[in-house]
VOMI-395216 format. One line per 5 residues: their letters; for each residue x, y, z of N, C-alpha, C, O, CB. Coordinates in pm, 1 decimal, decimal comma, m for minus. Atoms other than C-alpha are relative to their C-alpha. Glycine has a CB too. Layout:
<atoms>
a	X/Y/Z/X/Y/Z/X/Y/Z/X/Y/Z/X/Y/Z  ...
</atoms>
This chain:
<atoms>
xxxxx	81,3/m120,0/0,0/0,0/0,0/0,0/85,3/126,0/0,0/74,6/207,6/m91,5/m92,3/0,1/119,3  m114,1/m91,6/3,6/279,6/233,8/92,4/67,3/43,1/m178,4/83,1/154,0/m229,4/122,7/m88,5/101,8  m47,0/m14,7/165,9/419,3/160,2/m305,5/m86,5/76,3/m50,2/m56,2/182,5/m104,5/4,1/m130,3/m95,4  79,7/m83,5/75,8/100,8/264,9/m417,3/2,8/121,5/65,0/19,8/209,2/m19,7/m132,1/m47,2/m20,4  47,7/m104,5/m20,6/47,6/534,7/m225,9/115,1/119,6/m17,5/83,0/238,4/m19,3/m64,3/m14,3/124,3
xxxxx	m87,4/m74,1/m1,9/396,0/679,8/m254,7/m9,4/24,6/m183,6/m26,7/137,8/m228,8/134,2/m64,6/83,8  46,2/m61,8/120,1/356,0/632,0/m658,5/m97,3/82,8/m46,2/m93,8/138,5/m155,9/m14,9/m65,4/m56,0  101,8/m89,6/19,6/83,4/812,5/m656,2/69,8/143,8/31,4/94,6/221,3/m61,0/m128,2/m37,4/93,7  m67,5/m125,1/m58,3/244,1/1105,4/m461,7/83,6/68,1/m101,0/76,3/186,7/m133,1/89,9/m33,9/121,9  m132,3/m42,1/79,6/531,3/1135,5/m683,2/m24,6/44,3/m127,1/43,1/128,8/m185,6/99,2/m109,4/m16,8
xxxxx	17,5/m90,1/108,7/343,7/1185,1/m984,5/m130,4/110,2/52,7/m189,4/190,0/m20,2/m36,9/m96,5/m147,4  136,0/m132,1/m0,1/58,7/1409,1/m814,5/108,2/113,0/46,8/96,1/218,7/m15,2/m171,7/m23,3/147,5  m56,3/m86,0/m93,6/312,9/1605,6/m589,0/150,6/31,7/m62,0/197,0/144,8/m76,6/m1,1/m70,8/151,9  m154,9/63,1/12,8/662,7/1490,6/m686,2/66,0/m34,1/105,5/6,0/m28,4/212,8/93,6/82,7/m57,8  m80,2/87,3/m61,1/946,1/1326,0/m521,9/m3,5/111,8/133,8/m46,2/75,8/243,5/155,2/m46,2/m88,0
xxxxx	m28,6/m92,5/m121,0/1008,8/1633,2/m285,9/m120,1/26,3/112,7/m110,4/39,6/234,7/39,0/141,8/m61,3  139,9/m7,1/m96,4/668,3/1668,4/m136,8/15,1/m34,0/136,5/85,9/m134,1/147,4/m112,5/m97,3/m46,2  36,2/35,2/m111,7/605,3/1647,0/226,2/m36,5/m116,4/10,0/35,7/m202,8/59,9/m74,6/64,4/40,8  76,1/96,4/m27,6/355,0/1408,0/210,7/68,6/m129,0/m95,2/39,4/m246,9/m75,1/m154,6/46,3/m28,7  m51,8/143,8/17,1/590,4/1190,2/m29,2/121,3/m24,3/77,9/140,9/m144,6/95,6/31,5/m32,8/m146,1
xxxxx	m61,9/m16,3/m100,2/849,9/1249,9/194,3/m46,3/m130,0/93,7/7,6/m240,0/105,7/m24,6/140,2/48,8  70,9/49,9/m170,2/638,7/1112,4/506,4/m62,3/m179,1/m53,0/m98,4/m279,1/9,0/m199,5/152,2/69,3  45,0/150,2/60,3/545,3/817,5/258,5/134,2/m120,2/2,2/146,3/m235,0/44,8/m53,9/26,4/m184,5  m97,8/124,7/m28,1/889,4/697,3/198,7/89,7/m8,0/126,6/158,9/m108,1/145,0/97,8/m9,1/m113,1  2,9/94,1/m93,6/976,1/713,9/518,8/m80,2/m133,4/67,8/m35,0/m233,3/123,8/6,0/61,2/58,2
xxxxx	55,5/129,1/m86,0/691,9/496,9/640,8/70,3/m166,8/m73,5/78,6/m278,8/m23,0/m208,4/5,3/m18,2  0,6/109,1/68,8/800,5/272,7/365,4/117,2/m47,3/32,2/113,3/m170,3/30,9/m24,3/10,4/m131,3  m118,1/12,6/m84,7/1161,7/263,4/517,0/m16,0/m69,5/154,0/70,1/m125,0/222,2/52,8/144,3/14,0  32,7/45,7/m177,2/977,6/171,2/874,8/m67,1/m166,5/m65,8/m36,0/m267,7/m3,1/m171,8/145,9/122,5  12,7/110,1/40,4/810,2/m117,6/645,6/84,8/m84,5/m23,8/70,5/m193,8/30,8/m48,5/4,9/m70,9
xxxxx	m85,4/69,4/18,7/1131,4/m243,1/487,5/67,2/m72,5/135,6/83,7/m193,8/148,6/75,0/74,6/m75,0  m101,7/32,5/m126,9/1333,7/m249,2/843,5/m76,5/m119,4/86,7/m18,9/m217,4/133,8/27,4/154,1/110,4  71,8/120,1/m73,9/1020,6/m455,1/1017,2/m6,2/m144,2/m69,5/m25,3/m242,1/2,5/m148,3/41,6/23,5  13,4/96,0/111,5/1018,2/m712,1/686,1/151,3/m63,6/73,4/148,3/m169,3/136,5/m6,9/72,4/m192,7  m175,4/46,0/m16,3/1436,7/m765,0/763,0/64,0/67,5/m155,9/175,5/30,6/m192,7/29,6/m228,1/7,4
xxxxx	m64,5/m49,9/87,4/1480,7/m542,5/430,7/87,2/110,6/18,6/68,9/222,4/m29,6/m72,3/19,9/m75,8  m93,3/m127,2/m35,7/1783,5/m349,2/576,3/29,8/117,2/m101,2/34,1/239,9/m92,6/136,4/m52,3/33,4  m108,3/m103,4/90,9/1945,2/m246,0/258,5/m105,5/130,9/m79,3/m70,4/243,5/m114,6/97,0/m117,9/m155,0  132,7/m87,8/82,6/1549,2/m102,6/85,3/5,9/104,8/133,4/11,2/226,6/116,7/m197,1/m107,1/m35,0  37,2/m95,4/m144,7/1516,5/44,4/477,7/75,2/107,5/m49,8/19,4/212,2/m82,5/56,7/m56,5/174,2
xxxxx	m86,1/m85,7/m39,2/1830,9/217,6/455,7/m12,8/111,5/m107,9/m5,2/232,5/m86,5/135,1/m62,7/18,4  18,2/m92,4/146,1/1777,8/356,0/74,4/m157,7/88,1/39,4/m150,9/206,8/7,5/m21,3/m133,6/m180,0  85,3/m52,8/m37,7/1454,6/472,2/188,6/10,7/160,9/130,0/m23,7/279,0/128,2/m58,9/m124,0/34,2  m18,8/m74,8/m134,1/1535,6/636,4/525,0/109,1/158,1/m50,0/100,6/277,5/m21,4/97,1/m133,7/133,5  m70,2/m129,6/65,7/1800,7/850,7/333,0/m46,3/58,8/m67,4/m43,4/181,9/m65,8/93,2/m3,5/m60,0
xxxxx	88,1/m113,9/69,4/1608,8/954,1/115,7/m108,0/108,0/58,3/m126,3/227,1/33,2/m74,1/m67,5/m87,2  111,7/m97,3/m105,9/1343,4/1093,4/343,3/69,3/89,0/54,5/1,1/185,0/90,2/m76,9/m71,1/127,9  m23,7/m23,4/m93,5/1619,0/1219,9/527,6/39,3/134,3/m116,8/5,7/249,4/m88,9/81,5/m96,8/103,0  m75,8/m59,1/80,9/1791,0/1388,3/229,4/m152,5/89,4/m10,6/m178,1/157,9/88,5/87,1/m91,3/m132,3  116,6/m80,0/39,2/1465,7/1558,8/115,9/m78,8/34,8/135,7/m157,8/126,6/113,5/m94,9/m83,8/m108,7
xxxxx	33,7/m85,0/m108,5/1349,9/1642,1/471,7/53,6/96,4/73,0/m5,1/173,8/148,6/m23,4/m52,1/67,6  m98,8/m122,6/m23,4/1632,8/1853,6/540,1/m18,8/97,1/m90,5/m20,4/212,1/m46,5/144,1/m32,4/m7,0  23,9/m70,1/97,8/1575,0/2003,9/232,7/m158,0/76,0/17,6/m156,9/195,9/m10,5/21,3/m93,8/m118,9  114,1/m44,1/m9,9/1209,4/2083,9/290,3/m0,9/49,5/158,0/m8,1/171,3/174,8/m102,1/m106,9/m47,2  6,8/m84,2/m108,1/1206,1/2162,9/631,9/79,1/5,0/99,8/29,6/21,6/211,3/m92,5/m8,7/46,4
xxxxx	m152,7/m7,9/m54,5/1590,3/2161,8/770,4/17,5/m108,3/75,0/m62,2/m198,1/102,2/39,3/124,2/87,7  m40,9/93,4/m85,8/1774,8/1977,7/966,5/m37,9/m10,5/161,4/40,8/m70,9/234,4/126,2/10,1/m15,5  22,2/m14,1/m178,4/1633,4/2020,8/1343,8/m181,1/6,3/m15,3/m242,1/31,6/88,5/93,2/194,8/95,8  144,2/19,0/2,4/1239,1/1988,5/1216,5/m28,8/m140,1/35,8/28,8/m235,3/m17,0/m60,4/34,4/m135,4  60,4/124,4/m99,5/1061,9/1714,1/1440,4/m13,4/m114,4/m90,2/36,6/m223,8/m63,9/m158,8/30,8/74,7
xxxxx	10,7/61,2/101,2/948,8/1570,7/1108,0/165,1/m93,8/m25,3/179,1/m214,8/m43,1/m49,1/114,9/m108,5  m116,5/24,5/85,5/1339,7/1562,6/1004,4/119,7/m121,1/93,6/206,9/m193,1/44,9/75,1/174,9/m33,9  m25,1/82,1/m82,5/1440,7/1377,4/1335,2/m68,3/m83,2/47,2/m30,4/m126,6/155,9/33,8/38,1/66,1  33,6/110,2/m24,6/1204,5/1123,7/1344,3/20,8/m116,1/m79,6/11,8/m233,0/m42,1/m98,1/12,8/21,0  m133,3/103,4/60,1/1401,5/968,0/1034,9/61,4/m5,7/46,5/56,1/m107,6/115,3/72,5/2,0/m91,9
xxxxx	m117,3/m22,0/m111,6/1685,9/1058,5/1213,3/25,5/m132,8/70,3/109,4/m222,8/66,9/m42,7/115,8/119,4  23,0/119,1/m134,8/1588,5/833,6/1476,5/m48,0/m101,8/m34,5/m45,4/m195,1/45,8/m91,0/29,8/115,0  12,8/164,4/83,2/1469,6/549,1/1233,7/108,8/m20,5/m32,0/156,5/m128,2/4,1/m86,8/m27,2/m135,8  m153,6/46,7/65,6/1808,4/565,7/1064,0/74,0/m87,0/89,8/109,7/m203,2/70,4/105,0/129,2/m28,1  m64,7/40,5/m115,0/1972,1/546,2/1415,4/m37,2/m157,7/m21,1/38,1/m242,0/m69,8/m53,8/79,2/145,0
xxxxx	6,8/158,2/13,7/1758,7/203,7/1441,3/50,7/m62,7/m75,2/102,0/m170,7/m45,7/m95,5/m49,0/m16,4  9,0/118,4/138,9/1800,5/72,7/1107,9/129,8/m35,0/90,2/123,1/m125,7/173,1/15,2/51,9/m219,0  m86,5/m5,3/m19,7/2191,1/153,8/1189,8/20,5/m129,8/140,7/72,0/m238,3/113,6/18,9/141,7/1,2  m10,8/104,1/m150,6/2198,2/m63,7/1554,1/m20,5/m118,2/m98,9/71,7/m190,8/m136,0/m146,5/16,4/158,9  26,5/173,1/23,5/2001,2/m369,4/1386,4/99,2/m22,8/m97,5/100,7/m142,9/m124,5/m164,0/m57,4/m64,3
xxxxx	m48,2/31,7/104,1/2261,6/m337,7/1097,8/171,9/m45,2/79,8/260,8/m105,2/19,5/m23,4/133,0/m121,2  m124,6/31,9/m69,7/2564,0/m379,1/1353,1/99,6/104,6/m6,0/214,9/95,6/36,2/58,2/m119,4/m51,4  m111,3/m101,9/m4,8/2698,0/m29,2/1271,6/m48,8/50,5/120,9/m163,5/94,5/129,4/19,3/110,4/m124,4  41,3/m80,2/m129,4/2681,9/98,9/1611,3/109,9/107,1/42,4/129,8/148,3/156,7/m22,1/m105,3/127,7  m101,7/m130,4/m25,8/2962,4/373,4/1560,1/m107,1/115,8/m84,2/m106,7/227,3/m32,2/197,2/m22,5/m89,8
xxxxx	75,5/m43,9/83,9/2711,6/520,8/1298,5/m130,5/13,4/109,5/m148,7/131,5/139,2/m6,8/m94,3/m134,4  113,0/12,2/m46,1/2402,1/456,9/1500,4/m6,3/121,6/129,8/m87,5/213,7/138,5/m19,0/m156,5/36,6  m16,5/m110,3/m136,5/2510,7/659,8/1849,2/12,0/118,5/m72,9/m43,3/211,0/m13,4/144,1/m18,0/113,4  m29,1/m138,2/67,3/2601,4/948,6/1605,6/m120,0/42,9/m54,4/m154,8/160,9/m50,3/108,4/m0,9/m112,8  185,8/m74,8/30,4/2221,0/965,4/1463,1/m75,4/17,4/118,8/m140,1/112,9/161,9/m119,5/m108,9/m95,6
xxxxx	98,3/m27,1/m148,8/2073,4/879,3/1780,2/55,3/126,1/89,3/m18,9/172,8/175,8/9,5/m152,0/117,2  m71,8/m126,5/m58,9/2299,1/1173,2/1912,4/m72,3/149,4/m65,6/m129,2/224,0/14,1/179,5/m11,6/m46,8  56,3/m76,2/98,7/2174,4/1421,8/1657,0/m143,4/43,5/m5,9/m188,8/157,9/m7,2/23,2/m60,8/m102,3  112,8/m11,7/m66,6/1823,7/1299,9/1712,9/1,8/33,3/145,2/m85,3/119,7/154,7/m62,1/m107,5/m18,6  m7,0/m37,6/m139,0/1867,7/1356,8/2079,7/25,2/188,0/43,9/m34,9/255,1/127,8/133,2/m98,8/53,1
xxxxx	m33,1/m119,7/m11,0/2004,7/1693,0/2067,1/m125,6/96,7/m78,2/m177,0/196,1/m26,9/147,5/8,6/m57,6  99,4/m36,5/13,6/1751,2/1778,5/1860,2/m162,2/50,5/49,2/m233,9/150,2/40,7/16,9/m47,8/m39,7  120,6/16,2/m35,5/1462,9/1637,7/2015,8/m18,6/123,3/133,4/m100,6/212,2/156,4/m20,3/m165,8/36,5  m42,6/m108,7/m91,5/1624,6/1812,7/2316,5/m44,8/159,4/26,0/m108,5/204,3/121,3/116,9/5,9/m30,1  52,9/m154,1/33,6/1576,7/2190,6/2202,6/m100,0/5,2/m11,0/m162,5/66,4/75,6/32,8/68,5/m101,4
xxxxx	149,1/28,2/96,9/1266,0/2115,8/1999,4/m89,6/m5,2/154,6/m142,3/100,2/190,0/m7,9/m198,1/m128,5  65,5/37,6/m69,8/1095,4/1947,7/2314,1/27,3/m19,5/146,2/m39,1/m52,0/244,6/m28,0/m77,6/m52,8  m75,3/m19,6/m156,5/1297,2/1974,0/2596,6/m35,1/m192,3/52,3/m108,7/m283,7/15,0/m119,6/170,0/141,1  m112,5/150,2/m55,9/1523,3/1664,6/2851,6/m185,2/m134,3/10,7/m177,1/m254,3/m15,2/129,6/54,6/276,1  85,6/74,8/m75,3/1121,3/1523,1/2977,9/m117,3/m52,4/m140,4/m210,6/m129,5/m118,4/m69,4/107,1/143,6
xxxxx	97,4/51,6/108,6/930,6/1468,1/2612,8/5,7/m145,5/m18,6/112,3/m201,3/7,5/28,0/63,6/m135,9  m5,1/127,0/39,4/858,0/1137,6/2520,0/48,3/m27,6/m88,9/121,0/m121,6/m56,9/m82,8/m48,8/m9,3  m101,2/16,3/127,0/1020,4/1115,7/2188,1/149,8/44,3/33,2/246,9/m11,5/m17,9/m53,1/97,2/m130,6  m156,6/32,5/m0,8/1341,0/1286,0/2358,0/48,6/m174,9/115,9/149,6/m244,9/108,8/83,7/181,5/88,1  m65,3/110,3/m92,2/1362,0/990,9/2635,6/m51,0/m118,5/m59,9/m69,4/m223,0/2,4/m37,5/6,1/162,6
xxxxx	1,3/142,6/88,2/1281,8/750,1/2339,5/124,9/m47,2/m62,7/169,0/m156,4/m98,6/m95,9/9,2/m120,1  m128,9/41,8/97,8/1589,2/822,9/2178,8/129,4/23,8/95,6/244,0/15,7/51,3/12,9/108,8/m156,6  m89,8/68,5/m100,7/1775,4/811,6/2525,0/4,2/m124,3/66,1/104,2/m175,0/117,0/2,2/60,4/84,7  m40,7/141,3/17,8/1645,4/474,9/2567,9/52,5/m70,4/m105,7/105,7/m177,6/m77,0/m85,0/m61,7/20,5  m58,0/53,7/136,9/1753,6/392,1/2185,1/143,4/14,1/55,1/191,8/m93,4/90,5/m38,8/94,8/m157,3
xxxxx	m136,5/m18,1/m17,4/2116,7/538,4/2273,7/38,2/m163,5/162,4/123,9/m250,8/149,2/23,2/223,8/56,2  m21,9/131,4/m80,5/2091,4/256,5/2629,7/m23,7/m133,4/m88,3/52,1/m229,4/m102,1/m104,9/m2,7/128,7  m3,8/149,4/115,0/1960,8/m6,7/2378,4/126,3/m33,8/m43,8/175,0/m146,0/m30,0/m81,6/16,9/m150,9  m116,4/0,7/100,5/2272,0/76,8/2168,3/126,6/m32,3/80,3/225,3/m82,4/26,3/17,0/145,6/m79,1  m138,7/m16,5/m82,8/2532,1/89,2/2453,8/4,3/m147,1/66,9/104,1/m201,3/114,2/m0,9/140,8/130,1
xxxxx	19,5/112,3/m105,3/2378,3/m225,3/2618,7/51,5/m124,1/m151,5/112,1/m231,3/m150,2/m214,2/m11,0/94,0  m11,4/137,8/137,4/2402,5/m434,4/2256,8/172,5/m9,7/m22,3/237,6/m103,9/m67,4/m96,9/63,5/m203,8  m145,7/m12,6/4,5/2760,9/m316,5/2272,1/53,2/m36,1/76,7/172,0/m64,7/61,1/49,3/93,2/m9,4  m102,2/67,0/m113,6/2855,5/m434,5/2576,0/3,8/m155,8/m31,2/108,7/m220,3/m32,3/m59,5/25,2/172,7  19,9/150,1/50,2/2698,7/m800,4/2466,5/79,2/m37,7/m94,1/150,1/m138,2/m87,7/m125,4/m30,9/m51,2
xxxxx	m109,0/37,6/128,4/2880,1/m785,7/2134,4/160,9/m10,8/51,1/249,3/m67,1/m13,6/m5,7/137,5/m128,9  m131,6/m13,0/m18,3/3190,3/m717,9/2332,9/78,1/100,2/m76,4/195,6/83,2/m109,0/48,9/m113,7/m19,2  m63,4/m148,9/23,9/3256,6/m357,0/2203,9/22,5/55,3/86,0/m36,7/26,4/190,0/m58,5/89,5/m60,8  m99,1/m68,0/m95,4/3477,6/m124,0/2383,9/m79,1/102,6/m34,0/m126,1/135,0/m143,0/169,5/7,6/m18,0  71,9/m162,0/9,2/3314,1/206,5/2490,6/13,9/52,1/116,4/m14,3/m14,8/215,8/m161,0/15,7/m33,2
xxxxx	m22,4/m58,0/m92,9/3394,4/440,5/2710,2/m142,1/58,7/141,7/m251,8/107,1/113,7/73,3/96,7/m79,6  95,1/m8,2/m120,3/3198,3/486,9/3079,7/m77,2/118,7/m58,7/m38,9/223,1/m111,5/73,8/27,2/162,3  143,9/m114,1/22,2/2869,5/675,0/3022,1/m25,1/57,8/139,0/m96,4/m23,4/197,9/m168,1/m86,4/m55,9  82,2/m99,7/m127,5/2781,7/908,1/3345,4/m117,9/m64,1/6,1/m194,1/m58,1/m90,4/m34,2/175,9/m30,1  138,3/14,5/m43,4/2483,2/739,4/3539,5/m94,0/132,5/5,1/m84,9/243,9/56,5/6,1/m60,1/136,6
xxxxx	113,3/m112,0/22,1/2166,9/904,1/3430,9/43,1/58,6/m74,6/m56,8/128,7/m90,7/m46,6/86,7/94,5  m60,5/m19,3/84,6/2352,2/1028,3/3190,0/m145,0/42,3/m114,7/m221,8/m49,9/m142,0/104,8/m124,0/m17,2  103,1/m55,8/83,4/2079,9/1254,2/2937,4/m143,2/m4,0/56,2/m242,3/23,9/m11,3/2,6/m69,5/m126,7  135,9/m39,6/m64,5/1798,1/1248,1/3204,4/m24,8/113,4/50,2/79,2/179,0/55,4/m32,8/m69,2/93,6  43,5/m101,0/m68,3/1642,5/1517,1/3362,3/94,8/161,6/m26,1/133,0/244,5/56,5/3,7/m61,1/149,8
xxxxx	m115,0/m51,3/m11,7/1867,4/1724,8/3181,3/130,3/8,9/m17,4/190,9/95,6/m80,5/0,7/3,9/49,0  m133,6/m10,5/10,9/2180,7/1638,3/3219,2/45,4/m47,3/m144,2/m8,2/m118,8/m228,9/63,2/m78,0/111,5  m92,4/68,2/143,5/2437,0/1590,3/2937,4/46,3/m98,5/33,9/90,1/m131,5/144,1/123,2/71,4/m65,2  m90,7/156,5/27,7/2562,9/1247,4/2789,7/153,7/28,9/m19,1/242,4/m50,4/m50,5/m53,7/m89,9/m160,8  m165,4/m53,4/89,9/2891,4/1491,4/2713,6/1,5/m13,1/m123,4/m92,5/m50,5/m193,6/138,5/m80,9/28,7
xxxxx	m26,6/m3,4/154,2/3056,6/1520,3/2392,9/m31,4/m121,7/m79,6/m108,4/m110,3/m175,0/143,0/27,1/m26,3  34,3/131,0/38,6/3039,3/1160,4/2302,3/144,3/m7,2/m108,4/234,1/55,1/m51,7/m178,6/m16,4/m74,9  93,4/151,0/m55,9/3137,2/948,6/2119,3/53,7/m98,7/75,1/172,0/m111,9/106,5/m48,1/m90,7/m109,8  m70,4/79,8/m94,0/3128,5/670,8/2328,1/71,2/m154,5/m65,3/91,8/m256,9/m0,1/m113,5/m27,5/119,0  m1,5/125,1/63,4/3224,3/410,2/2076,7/141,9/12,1/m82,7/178,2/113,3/m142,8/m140,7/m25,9/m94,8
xx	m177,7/m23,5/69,9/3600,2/350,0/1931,1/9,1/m71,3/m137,0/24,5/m190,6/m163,0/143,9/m86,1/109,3  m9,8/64,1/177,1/3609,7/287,5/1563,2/89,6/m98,2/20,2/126,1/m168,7/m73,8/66,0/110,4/m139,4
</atoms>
């Protein structure tokens, strides 16, 4: 449905549109739940690329790819890549909605998801400050992850 509805878009609206925009992301949130990383990821950039473009880089819209990418990024095993979107989204969400919104302490549990999958994998990362991006406080500069 997403196919159709995004072809449709593209020739009523074109590729840049908002609303096709907001299409191929969902269709990027479809691929990633299927296990289609690599369609996810081509998707998610694109939304991301043309949502910066339409309504910059720090629009709520523009960081809730953001913060899909981040995912895709974790389930894909790049998790030097992933803390750096989820960072981005965070800082974002941050300003936008301030430390207590639900979408920012979604993407401070995404960043614990990410740190906790890293410790399992047996990646090296430097000590995170308890509480670390709650109530407020900074996670610091970051990152916490060593190429």
């Amino acid at each position: 449905m997403y196919r159709r509805a995004l072809d449709g878009y593209e020739k009523a609206w074109g590729p840049d549109n908002k609303s096709t925009l907001n299409t191929v992301n969902n269709l990027g949130n479809l691929y990633a739940n299927q296990g289609k990383l690599v369609e996810a990821e081509e998707m998610y950039q694109r939304a991301l690329d043309g949502k910066e473009k339409a309504w910059g880089p720090d629009h709520i819209s523009t960081l809730n790819t953001v913060n899909n990418l981040g995912s895709l990024y974790k389930d894909q095993g790049k998790l030097v890549e992933a803390e750096e979107i989820y960072r981005r989204a965070l800082d974002g969400y941050e300003k936008a909605w301030g430390p207590d919104h639900t979408s920012t302490l979604n993407t401070v549990n995404n960043l614990g998801s990410l740190y906790q999958k890293s410790r399992q994998a047996g990646g090296s990362r430097r000590d995170v400050p308890a509480g670390a991006g709650w109530k407020g406080e900074s996670m610091g500069p970051g990152p916490y992850f060593h190429p």
